[in-house]
Structure formats: C-alpha cells, structure tokens
C-alpha positions as CSV (number, residue, x, y, z in Angstrom):
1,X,6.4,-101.0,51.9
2,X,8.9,-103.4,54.1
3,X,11.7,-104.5,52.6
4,X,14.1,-106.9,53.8
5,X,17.8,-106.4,51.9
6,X,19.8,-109.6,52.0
7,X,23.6,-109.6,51.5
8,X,27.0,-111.3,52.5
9,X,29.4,-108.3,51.7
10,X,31.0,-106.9,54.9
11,X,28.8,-103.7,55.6
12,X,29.5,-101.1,54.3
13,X,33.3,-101.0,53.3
14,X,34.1,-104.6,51.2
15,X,33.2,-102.3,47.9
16,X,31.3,-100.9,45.3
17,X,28.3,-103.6,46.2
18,X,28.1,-102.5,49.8
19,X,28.1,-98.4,48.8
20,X,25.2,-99.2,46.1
21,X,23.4,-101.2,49.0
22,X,24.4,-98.1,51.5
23,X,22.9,-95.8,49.2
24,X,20.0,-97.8,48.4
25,X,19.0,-98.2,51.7
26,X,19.5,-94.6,52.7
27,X,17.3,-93.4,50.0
28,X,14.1,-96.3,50.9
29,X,14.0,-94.7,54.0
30,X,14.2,-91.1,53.3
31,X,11.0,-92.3,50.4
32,X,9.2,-93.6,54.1
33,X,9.9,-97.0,53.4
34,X,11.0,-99.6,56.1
35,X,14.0,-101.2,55.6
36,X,15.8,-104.0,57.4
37,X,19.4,-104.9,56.5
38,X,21.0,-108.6,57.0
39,X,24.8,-109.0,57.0
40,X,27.3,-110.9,58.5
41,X,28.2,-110.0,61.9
42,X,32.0,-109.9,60.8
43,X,33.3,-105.9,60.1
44,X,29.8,-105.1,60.4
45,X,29.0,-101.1,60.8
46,X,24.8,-100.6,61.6
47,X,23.0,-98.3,59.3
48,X,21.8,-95.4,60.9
49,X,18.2,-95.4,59.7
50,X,17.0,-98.5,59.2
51,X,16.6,-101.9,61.2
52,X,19.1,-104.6,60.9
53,X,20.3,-107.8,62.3
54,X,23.8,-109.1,62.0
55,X,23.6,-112.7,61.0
56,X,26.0,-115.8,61.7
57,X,28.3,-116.3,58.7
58,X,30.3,-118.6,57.1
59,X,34.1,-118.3,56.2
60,X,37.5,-120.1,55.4
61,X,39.5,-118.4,58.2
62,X,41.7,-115.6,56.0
63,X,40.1,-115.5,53.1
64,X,38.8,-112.5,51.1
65,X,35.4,-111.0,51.7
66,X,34.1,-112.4,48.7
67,X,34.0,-115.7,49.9
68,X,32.0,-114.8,53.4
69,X,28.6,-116.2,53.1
70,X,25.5,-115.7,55.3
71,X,24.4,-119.1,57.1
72,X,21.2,-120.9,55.7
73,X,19.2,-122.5,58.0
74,X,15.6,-123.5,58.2
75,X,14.6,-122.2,61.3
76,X,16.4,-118.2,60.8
77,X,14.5,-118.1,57.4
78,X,11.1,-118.9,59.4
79,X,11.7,-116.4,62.7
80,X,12.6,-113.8,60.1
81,X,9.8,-114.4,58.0
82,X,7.6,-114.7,61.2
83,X,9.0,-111.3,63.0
84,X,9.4,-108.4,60.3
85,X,6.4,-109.8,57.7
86,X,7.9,-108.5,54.5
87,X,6.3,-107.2,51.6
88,X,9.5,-108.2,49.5
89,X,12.9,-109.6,49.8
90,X,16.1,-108.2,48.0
91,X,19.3,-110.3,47.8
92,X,22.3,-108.4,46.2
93,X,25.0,-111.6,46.0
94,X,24.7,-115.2,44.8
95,X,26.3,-116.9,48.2
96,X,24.3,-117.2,51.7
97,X,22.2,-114.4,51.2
98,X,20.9,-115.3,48.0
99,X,19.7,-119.0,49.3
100,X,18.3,-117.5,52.7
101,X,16.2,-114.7,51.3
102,X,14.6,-117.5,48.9
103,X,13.8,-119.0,52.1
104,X,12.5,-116.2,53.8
105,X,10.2,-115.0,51.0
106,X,9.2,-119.0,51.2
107,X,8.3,-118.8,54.3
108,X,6.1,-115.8,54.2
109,X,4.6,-116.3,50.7
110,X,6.4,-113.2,49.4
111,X,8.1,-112.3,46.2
112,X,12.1,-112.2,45.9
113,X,14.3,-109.3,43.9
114,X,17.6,-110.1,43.3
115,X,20.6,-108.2,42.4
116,X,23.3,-109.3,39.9
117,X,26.5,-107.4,41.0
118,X,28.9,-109.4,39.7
119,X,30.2,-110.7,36.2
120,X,31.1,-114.2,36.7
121,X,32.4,-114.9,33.3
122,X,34.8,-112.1,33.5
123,X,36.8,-113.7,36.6
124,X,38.4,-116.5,34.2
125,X,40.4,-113.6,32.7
126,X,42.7,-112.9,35.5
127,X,41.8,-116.4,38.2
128,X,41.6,-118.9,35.8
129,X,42.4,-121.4,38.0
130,X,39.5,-120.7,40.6
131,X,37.2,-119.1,38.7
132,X,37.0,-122.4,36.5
133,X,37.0,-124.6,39.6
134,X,33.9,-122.3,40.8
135,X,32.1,-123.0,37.1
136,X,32.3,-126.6,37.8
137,X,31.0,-126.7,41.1
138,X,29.7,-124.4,43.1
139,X,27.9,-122.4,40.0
140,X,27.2,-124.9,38.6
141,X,24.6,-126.5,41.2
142,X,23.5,-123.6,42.8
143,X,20.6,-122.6,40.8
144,X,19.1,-126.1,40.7
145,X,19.8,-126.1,44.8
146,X,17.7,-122.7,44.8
147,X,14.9,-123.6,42.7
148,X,14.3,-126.5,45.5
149,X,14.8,-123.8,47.9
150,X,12.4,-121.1,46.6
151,X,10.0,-124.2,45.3
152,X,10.5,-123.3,41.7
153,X,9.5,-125.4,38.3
154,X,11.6,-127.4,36.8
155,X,14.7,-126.7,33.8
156,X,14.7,-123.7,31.8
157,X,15.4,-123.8,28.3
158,X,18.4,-123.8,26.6
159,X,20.0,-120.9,25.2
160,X,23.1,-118.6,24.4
161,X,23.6,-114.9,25.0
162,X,23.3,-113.3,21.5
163,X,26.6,-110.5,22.4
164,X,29.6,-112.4,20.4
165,X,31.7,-111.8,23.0
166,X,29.7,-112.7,26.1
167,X,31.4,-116.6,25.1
168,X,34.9,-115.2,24.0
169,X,36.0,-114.9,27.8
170,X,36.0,-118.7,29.0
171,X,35.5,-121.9,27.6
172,X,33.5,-122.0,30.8
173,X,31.7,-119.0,29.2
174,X,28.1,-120.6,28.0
175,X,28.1,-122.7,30.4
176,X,28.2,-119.6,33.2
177,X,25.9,-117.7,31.6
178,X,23.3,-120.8,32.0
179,X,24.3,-121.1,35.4
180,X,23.3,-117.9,36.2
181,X,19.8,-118.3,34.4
182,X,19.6,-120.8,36.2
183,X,19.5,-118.8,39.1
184,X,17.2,-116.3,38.0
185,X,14.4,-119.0,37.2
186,X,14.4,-118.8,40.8
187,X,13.4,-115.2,41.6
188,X,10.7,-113.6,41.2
189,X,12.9,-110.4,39.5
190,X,16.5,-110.0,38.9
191,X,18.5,-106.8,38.0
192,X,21.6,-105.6,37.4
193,X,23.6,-102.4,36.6
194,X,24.3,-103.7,33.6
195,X,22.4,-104.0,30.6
196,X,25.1,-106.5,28.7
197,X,24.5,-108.7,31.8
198,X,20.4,-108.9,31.8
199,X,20.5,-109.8,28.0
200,X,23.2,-112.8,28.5
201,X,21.3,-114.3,31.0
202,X,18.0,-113.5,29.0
203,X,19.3,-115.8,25.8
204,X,20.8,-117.9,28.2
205,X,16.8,-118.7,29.6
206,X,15.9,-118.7,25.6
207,X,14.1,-115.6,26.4
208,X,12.0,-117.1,28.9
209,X,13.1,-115.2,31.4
210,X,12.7,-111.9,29.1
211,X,9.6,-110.2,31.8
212,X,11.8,-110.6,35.1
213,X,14.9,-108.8,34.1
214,X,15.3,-104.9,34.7
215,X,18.5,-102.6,34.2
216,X,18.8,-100.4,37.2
217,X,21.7,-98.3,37.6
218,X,23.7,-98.1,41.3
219,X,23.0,-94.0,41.9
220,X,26.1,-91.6,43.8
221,X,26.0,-90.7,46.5
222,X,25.6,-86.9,47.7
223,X,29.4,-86.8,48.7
224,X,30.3,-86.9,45.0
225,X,27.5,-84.7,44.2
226,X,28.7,-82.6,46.8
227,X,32.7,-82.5,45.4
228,X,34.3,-79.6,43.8
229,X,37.6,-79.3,42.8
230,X,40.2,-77.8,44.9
231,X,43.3,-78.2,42.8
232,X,44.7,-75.6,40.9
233,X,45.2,-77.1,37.3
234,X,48.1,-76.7,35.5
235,X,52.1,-78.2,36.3
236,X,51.9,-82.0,37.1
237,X,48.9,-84.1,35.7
238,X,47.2,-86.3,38.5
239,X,46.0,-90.1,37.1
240,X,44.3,-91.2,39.4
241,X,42.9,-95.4,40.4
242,X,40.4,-96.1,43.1
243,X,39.2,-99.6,43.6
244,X,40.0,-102.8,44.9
245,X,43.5,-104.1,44.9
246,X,42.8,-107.3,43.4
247,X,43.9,-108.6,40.5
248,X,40.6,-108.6,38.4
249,X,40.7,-104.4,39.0
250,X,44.0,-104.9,36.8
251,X,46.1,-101.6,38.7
252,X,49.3,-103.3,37.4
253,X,48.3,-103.0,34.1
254,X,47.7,-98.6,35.1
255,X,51.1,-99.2,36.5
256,X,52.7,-100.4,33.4
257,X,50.9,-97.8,31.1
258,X,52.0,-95.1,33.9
259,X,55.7,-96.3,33.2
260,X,55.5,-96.3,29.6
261,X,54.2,-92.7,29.8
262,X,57.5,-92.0,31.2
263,X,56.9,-88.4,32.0
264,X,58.6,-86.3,35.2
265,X,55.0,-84.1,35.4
266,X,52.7,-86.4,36.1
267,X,51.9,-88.6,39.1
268,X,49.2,-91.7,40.1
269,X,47.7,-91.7,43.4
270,X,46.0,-95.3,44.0
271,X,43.2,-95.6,46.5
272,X,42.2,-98.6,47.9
273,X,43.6,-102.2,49.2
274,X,43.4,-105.9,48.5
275,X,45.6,-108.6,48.0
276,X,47.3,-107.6,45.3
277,X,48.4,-104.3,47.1
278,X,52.1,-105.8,48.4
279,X,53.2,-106.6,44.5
280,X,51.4,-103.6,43.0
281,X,53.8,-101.5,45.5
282,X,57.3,-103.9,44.8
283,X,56.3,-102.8,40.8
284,X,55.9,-99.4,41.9
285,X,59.0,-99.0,43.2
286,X,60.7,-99.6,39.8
287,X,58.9,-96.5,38.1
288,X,61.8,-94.2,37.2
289,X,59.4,-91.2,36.3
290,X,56.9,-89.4,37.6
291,X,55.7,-89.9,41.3
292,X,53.2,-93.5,42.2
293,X,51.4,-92.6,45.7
294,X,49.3,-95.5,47.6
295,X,47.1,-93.5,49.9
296,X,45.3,-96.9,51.5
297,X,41.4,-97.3,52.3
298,X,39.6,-94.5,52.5
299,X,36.2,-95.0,54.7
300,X,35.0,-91.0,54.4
301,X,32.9,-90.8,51.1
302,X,33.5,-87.7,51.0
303,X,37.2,-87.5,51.2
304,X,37.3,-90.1,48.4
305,X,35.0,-87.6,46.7
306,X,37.3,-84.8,47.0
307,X,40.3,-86.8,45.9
308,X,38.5,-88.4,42.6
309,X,37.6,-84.2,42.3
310,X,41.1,-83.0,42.8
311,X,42.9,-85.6,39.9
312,X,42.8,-84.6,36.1
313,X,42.1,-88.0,35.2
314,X,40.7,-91.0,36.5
315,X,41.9,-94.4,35.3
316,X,39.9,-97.7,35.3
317,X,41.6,-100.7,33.3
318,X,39.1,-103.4,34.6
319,X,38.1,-105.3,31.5
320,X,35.5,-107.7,30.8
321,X,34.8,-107.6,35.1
322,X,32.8,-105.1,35.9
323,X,28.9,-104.7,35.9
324,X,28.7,-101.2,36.2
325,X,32.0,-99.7,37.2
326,X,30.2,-97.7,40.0
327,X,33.8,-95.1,40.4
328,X,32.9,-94.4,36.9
329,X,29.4,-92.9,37.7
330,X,30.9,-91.0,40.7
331,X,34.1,-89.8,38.4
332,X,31.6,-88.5,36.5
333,X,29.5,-86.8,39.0
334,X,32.3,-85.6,40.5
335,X,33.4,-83.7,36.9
336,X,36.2,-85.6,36.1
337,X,37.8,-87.3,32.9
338,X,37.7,-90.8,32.5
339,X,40.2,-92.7,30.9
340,X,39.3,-96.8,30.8
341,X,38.9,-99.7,28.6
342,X,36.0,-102.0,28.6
343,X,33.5,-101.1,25.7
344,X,30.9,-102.9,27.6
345,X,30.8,-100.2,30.7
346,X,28.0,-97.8,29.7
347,X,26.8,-95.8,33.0
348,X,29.4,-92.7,33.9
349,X,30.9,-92.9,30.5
350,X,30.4,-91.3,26.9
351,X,32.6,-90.0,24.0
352,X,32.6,-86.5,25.6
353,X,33.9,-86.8,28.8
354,X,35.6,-90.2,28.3
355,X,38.4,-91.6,26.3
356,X,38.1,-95.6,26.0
357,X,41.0,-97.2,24.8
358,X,42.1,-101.1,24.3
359,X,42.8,-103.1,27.5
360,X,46.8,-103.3,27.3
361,X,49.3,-101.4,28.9
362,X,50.6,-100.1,25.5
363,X,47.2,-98.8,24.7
364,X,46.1,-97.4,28.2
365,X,49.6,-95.4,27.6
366,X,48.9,-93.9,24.8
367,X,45.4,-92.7,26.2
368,X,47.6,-91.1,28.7
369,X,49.9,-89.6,26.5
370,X,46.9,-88.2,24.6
371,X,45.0,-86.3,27.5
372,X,48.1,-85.5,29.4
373,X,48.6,-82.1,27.4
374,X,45.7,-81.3,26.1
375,X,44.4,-78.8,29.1
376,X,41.7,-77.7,26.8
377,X,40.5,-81.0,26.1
378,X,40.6,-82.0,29.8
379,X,38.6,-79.0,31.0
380,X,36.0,-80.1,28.2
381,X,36.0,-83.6,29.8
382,X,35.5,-82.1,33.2
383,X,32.3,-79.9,32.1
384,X,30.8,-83.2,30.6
385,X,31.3,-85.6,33.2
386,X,29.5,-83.1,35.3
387,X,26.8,-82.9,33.3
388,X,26.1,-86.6,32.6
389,X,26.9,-87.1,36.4
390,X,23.9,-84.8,37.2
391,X,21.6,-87.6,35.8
392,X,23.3,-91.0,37.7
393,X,21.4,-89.9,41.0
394,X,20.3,-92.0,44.1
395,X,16.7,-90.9,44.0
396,X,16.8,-92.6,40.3
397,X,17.9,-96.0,41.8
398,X,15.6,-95.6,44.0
399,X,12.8,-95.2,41.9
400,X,13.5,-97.7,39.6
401,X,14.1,-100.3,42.6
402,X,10.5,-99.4,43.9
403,X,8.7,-99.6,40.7
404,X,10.3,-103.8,40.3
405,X,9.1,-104.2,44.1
406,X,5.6,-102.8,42.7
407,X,5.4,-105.2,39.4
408,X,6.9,-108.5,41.7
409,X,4.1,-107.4,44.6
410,X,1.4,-107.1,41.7
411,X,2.2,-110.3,40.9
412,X,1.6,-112.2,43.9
413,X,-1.5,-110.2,45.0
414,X,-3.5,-108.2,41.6
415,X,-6.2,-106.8,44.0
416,X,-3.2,-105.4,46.4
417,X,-2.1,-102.0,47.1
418,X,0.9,-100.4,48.7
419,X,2.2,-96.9,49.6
C-alpha cells in the first residue's frame, strides 16, 4: 500500500517520536510498502529508502523542537494529494502535521491514522505555567478546527476517563482528556503506545470512540537488538539516564537520588541534551560522591545501544509524561535493569527485570541503594530484560500498524483489496 507519514519532529534526532517514526518507516519498506515521509525542512536528515519531501515550517525563532509545526495550506494538501495518491495518511503529532494530513486525506478521499505520542495532561506537572496556557487555547480549539478541516460531524459526547488518576494531574485534567477526544472524532483511527492513554480518551468520547482506538507498541530497533555487553561487571556500579534534558524527563530528580546514594563505587553517565542540561550540570557539580558524567547527544543508534548495554542499571524518573517510555523497551532489549517510577509505563517493564519505585528523590534512592549490591539480583534483571526485550520488535509495530491501515481502508472501500 502507499502511505504518506505526516510529522513536525525534526527528522530523525528531536527524540523518541522521530526513532519510532525512523523505525516504522524502515520496516514498511522492507514489508514492500511505499512510504513517503513529510517533515520540516529544518535539521532535516532524508530517509534512505523511502520518498520524502521536506516541507515549509513554522517556528518562534529559538524555540524548542516541540513547538515547530508543519505549514497548512490549501493548495500543498491538494498537490500532495494530487501527486503521490495515497491509500492512507499517518500523522504522529497534534501541531501542523496533524491538520495538513486531515487535509490531504480530504482531498484524496482517503482515510487518516493518527498517532498519539504524547501525554498532554502529564506536562502540568513540571510546566504549569505553559502547559495550562496551552489547555486553554491552543488544545482547546484544535479538535473543533480539525473536524472542519477533515469535514467531520458535529460534538462528541461527554465523558471522563474511568483511571482515578488520569484527573489527579491538573485541574486542566478532564478538560484535556476531552480535548484530545476531541481530536480523535476527527480521524479515522488513532493509536498510541499506551494503553492508559487510548482508554482516557475513550471515556473521554463516552465510549463512542471505543472502535477507532488501537494500542501499538513503538518496536527497537536492530542496534539494541544487536547490543551485548562489553563491561566487565563487578567494582563500580554504572546508573545510567538517556533522554531528553528537559524538565518533564525529571534528570534532576536522578541527580538528587544519585547524591543521596552517597556511595564512592558508583557513577551516572547521562545521555542526551535539552534545555535543562546547563542547571542539571551546575547541580552536578555539587555531588561529593561517586562520579556524574554528561556524555552529550548521541546520533549512532548503536553506540547509544552499547552504552545502555555496558551500564548495570538504567534509570528513568519521568512520571506521569510518558506514553511509552520507548528507552525502556530498548533497556530491555538490550538486557539491562531498569529502575523507574511511573506505574503507568507497561512496555519494557515487569517485576523481573524491573524495580519501580515512587517518584521522589528519597524513594528513587533507596531503589538504588537496593540494586547497587545485589550482583546476583542484577544479573537476574539482565537475563529478564533480555528475554521480554526479545518480544518488543519492529516487525511487531509493523504488523500491528498495517493491520489499522487494513480496517481504516476497509472502511472507506468494503469491496477493496490491497497487498
């Protein structure tokens, strides 16, 4: 089939979305699909199977990659439509690309998948401030906008996700969770990595929206699969963090549980950069024991595989942010512990190869304290991350993104078939 992948993430290096979108594209092809890619021209690497076009953008001049958006305009959304005659759109983030593959699949009478990536509701937690301005406008109007856009029915019901805590993070909580309902009326199918995110916006619709929502897991890529550990174990214990510096990704809190550990033998390697990386360094320097080492941006998966291989422990203390927490599936793959916080992460994680703990420094501390000398436990950890790693692959993503494609294609045309 052809399928046209929307998104307004630099591509491939602004993060977990752009790898799962990497992947996902990688492994259409190599199924004999055809793929074309749209992303903004900014930072923009080609992939080096499928087609592409690198589209005008719009962004506030220094501002993250988060808030780049492709441009929607009539007249792209009908040469698009009118060149590369899609059998399906896929839109992975709820900016530009979200409102120009509704018009594209407009245009050419085609059904529209979309991805849900992020977790809206969790942002209040750690940017109050913006994340509350964002509820109040832009999230809150865009899924009305789209339904005029994709030339969708009216309101949908009213309802509230049935998970206790999906409204405990915001007072802007409910009304988020209908905001993005909202924007599912307007596709034709929605999924996300996370199954806690597909039921919220499900009771958000009052179940009407119950058929078009589908958990599909982001898959690892080969590099992790690839990984074996090099490092001898035994002397110093590696933690180790790869991520996004931002403040949502909550390294400052690994930093204050790596102090509190207070121990000479072990040492935290930190991967990755963002905004947050100048203060996360300045609180850094204060650690009095054990060894903190910022080793920047890696753009080789499979160095990044090797180094999540090579540590003893891998640290996540995002809570209530993630969809998926795709480092966890390729810690896993990769055969190493995990030691993290938010009970609502299920993919990568289980009670044999994983310790969760509560979402404070004290508490992430004490996990640490816990694994640190127990080698036995560790190497026990290893073995089952390995093999529950063995069962997060790409070719399942695929799979699971073709058969939606299928149902939403169905659909639209009974009598059709496709290959």
């Amino acid at each position: 089939m052809r399928v046209g992948i929307f998104t307004d993430d630099f591509y491939p290096e602004s993060g977990g979305v752009a790898r799962s979108i990497e992947l996902q594209i990688e492994q259409l092809v190599r199924a004999g699909h055809h793929v074309t890619l749209f992303a903004p021209r900014i930072q923009f690497t080609p992939p080096a199977d499928a087609a592409w076009e690198a589209l005008p953008y719009w962004r506030p001049p220094g501002s993250p990659s988060y808030l780049c958006s492709l441009q929607t305009v009539p007249w792209l959304a009908s040469r698009i439509a009118a060149e590369h005659r899609f059998d399906v759109v896929h839109s992975q983030n709820e900016r530009g690309s979200m409102f120009l593959a509704a018009q594209v699949a407009r245009a050419a009478g085609v059904p529209q998948v979309h991805t849900f990536h992020s977790n809206y509701v969790g942002t209040h937690r750690t940017t109050p401030f913006i994340a509350g301005l964002n509820s109040l406008t832009y999230l809150d109007w865009s899924g009305r906008w789209l339904r005029k856009v994709a030339a969708r029915g009216g309101d949908i019901p009213a309802g509230y996700p049935s998970d206790p805590d999906a409204a405990t993070d915001s007072v802007f909580a409910r009304r988020d969770w209908r905001s993005l309902a909202r924007l599912a009326s307007a596709v034709d199918a929605f999924t996300s990595p996370a199954g806690y995110l597909v039921d919220s916006i499900v009771d958000s619709s009052a179940g009407s929206l119950a058929g078009r929502g589908h958990v599909v897991a982001s898959g690892v890529a080969d590099a992790f699969v690839r990984a074996e550990r090099k490092r001898p174990r035994g002397g110093v214990t590696r933690f180790l963090s790869a991520g996004r510096l931002g403040p949502e990704k909550r390294v400052d809190v690994i930093l204050d549980a790596f102090e509190r550990l207070g121990r000479d033998d072990a040492e935290l390697h930190i991967v990755g950069t963002g905004v947050a990386e100048a203060a996360l360094r300045q609180q850094a320097s204060r650690i009095r024991h054990g060894t903190v080492r910022f080793l920047g941006h890696f753009t080789d998966a499979d160095l990044i595989a090797q180094e999540i291989a090579d540590a003893d422990v891998f640290v996540l203390a995002s809570y209530r942010f993630d969809t998926q927490g795709m480092v966890l599936a390729e810690a896993a793959t990769t055969g190493t512990p995990i030691l993290y916080c938010d009970d609502r992460l299920s993919v990568g994680v289980g009670p044999d190869n994983a310790l969760l703990t509560g979402p404070d420094a004290d508490r992430l501390a004490a996990g640490m304290a816990e694994l640190i000398d127990d080698t036995d436990r560790l190497v026990a950890m290893s073995a089952a991350s390995a093999e529950l790693g063995r069962g997060l692959t790409a070719a399942a993503m695929r799979d699971a993104y073709v058969d939606v494609y299928r149902q939403v294609i169905a659909a639209r045309s009974p009598a059709g078939s496709l290959n």
